[in-house]
N, C-alpha and C positions, 0 to 999 in steps of 0.2 A: 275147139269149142264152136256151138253152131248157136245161134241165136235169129227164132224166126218168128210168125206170127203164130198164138195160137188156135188148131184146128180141131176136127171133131175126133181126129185119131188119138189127142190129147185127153182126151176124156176121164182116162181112167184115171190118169196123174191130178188132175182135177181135183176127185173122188178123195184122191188118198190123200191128199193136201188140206182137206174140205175145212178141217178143225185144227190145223196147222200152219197156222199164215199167220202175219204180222201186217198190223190194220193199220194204215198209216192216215186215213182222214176219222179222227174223232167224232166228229158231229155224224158221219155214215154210220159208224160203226156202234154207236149207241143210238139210234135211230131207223135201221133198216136191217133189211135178213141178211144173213151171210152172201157174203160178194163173191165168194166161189160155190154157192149152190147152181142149182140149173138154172135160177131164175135169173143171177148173174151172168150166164152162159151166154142164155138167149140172147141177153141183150144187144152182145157185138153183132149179132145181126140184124140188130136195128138201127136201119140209114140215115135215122133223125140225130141219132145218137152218136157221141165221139167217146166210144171205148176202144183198148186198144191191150190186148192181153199176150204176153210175150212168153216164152221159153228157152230156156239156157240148158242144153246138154253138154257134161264133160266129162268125159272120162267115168261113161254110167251115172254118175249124177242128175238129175234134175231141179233146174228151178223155177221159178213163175213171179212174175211182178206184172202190175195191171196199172193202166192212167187212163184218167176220164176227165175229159172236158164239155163243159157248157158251152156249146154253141153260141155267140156273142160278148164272153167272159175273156180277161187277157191273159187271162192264168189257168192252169188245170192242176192235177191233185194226181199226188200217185195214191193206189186206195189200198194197195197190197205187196207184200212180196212171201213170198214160200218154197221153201218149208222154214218154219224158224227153227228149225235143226241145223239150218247150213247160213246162217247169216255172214260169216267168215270166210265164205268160201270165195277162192280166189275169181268165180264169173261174175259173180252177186255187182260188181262196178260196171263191167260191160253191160249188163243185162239193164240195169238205171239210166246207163247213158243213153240205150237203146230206146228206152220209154221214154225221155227227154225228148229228143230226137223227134219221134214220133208224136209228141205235144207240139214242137215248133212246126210242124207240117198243117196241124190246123188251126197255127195263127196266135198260138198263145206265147206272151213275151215273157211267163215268168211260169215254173213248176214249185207245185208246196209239197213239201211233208211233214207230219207231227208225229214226232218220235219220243220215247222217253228215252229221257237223258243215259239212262244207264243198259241200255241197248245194242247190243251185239251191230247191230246197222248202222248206231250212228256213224262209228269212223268211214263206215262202207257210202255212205250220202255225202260226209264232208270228201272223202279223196274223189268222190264223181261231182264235186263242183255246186254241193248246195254248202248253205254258211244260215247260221241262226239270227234269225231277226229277233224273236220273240221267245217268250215263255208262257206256257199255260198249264194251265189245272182245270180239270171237270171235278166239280161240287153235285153230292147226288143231295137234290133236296125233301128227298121223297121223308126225313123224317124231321123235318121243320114243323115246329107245333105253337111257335107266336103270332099270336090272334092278328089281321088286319081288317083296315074299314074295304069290302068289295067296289068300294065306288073311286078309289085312287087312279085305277088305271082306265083306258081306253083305248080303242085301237087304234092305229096311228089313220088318216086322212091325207087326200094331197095338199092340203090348204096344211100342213103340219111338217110338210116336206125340206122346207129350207131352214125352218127351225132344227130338226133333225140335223141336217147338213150340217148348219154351224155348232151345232154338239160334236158332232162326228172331226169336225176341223179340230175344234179347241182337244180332244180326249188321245187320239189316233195320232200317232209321233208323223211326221211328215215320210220318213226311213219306209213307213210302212204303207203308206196310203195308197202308193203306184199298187202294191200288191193285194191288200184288204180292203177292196173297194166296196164301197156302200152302195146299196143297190137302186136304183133306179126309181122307184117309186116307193113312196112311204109305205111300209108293211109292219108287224108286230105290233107294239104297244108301248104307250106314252104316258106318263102319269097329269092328272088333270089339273095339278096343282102349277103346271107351268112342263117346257119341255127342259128339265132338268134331267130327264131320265127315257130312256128309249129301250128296250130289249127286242132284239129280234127273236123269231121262234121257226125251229124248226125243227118239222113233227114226224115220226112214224108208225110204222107198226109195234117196234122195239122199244121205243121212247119218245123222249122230247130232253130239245137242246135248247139253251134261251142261251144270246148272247148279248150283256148287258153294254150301253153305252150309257154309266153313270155318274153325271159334272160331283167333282169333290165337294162342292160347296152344298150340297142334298142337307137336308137334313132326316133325321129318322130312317134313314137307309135300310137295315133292319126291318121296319115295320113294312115298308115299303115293297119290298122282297116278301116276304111273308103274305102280303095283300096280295101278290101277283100268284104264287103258288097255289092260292085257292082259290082264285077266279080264273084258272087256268079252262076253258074250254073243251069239253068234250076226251081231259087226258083222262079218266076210269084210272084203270088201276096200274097203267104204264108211268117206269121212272122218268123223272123228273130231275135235268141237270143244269148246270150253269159252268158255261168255260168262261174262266177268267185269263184275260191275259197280263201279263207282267207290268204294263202300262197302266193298269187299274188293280194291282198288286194291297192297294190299299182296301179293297174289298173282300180280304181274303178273312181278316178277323171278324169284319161281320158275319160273315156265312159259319163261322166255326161256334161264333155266340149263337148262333140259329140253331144249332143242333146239325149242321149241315157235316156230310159226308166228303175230305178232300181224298180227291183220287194224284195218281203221282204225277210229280212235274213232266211236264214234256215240249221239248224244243221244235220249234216252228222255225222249221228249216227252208231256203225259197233258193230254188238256180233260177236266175237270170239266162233268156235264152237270145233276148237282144241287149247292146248295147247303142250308146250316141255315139257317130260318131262326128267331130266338130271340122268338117267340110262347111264351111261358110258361103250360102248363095245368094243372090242378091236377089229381091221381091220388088216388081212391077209395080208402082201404087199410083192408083188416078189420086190428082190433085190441082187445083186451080194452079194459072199460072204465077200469081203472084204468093205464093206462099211456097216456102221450102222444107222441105222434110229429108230425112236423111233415110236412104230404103232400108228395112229392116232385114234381119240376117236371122237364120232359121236352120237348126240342125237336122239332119235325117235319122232314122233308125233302121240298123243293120244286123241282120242277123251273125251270132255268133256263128264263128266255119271250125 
């Protein structure tokens, strides 16, 4: 079995995979153009960019799994593998490990993939050392039709940021936080009635993804959802979803009184590519003379070998 980077001789295998593959980031794939067109191609050749597209030959076989990482992010996303004819096939683990591998090289301490549950890969993702943190479902709400007031929401502000934050604390199990981090700067939209409600958004050619951070204590949730669907900006006539994760599992009967569309579960599966390890070193700390303090003791982080 050979497992290398892939090149432009690769092309044709590409081609023939094109509408063959198994999407493994949700919010891409309902969101942007297929990841093995040419416009996906291109992009490993762009420097800014941490794509990284693999191939598995055995025994005339072929396969392809792809991971892409955000430059400043701790984590990256595998975003594909192919052909979903061969998901069993005995490379399909080396070929993940390879992708893994080549995520820890730019930095990232954790790789995700969201699978559904009844999927030929998943045992293929657990024996190469991811394990499910989460559950999720996309809700398509393109045929939600309960009226809401357009003046609920607004867009989030940095003067809104640490209110967010402490949504994000109280909602987001602790298990998950290392890996589902909240982004840097307030984005999406907030309802006006207080930050009880956050939803991120994001948008593409293909669709639009909201993902809701919403306190149980809400009330009129429903309506609330419903107000955000039609003051959505600038979506025309592309679908409109909502990933729910397992954490906020309580939201899944609202969306169903909506008239909302559930698509099927899928486990958000995460390999840790470092761990702690508990070397205890001793920290330097100025301090006046007559006060004592006892030095603080601080783990390092090492890469799994």
């Amino acid at each position: 079995m050979n497992i290398r980077a892939l090149d432009l001789l690769d092309l044709p295998t590409l081609s023939r995979y094109r509408n063959d593959a198994l999407l493994l980031d949700s919010t891409r794939a309902f969101t942007r153009s297929n990841p093995l067109g040419a416009a996906g191609f291109l992009s490993h050749f762009n420097p800014a960019r941490h794509v990284y597209t693999a191939i598995a030959k055995d025994n005339g076989d072929s396969l392809l799994g792809c991971v892409i990482h955000a430059p400043g992010e701790t984590f990256a996303r595998l975003l594909y593998l192919a052909p979903s004819s061969l998901l069993t096939h005995p490379s399909l683990i080396p070929l993940i490990e390879n992708l893994s591998a080549q995520a820890g090289t730019w930095g990232a301490f954790h790789v995700i993939a969201e699978v559904d549950e009844t999927s030929e890969a998943f045992p293929a993702l657990r024996n190469a050392g991811f394990a499910v943190y989460a559950w999720q479902r996309l809700w398509e709400l393109s045929s939600v039709t309960e009226a809401g007031s357009k003046s609920e929401w607004k867009r989030a502000r940095d003067v809104d940021l640490s209110a967010i934050q402490s949504l994000y604390h109280q909602i987001v199990p602790p298990l998950l936080q290392p890996v589902e981090l909240l982004s840097r700067r307030a984005d999406g939209f907030i309802c006006n009635e207080g930050v009880k409600c956050h939803v991120g958004v994001s948008s593409g050619t293909s669709g639009i993804v909201l993902s809701p951070l919403i306190h149980p204590d809400t009330e009129n949730v429903g309506a609330h959802i419903a107000a955000l669907t039609k003051s959505l900006p600038s979506s025309g006539t592309r679908p409109v979803y909502m990933c729910v994760r397992s954490y906020q599992a309580w939201l899944e009967p609202v969306l169903e009184d909506l008239g909302a569309l559930a698509g099927p579960r899928q486990a958000v599966m995460v390999k840790h590519l470092a761990r702690v390890i508990k070397d205890e070193q001793a920290v330097k700390v100025v301090q006046p003379a007559s006060v004592s303090v006892q030095p603080s003791r601080v783990s390092r982080i090492e890469g799994k070998k």
